[in-house]
N, C-alpha and C positions, 0 to 999 in steps of 0.2 A: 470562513474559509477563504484563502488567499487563492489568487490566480493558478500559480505554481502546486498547489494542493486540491484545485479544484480541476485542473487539468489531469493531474496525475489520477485523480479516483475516477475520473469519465473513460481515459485511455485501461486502464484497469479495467472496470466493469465492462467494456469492449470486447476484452482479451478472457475473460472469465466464463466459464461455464454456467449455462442458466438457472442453473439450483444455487450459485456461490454469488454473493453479491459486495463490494464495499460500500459500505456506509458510513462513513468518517475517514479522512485522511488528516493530519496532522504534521507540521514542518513547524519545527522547532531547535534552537541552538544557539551556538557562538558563531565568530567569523571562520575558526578554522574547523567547527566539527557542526554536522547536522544530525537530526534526530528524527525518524520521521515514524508514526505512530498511524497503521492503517488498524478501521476497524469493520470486521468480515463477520457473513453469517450466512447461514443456509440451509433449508431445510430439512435437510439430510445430514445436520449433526457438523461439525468442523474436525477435523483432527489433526494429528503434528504434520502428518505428510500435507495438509490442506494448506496450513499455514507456511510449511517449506516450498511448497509449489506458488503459492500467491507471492512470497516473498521473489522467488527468482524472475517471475515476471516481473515483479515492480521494480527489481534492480535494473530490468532489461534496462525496461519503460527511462526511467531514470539515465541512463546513459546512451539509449538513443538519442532520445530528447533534449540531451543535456539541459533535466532541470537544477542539477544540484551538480557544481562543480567540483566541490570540497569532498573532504571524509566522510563520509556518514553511515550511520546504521539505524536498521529496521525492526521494529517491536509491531507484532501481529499480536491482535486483541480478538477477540469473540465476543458478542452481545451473547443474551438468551433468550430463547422462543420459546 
């Protein structure tokens, strides 16, 4: 895990409620497009609204912070317990 993706999953798990956790972040891409690939889980199940609410935070995250200047988009993964 790079700097830029070890930052973003520490500021996230911050920001996250204590049953939700990220465990994987991923930054991947070209010069003009990013790709970034978090992976979340929690013991009360994950659902589409979990992964729409994680995601809008990490967009926050991401533009306060300006880690990622470019276009990019977010793909939310689930392990299983």
């Amino acid at each position: 895990m790079n700097d830029i993706e070890e930052k973003l999953m520490n500021r996230l798990n911050n920001m996250l409620d204590n049953d939700i956790e990220a465990i994987n972040v991923k930054i991947f891409g070209a010069r003009n497009q990013k790709f970034v690939e978090i992976m979340i889980e929690s013991s009360q199940g994950v659902t589409i609204n979990t992964c729409a609410d994680v995601t809008k935070i990490s967009q926050n995250i991401i533009k306060l912070d300006r880690l990622i200047n470019i276009d990019y988009s977010i793909d939310m993964y689930t392990s299983v317990l």
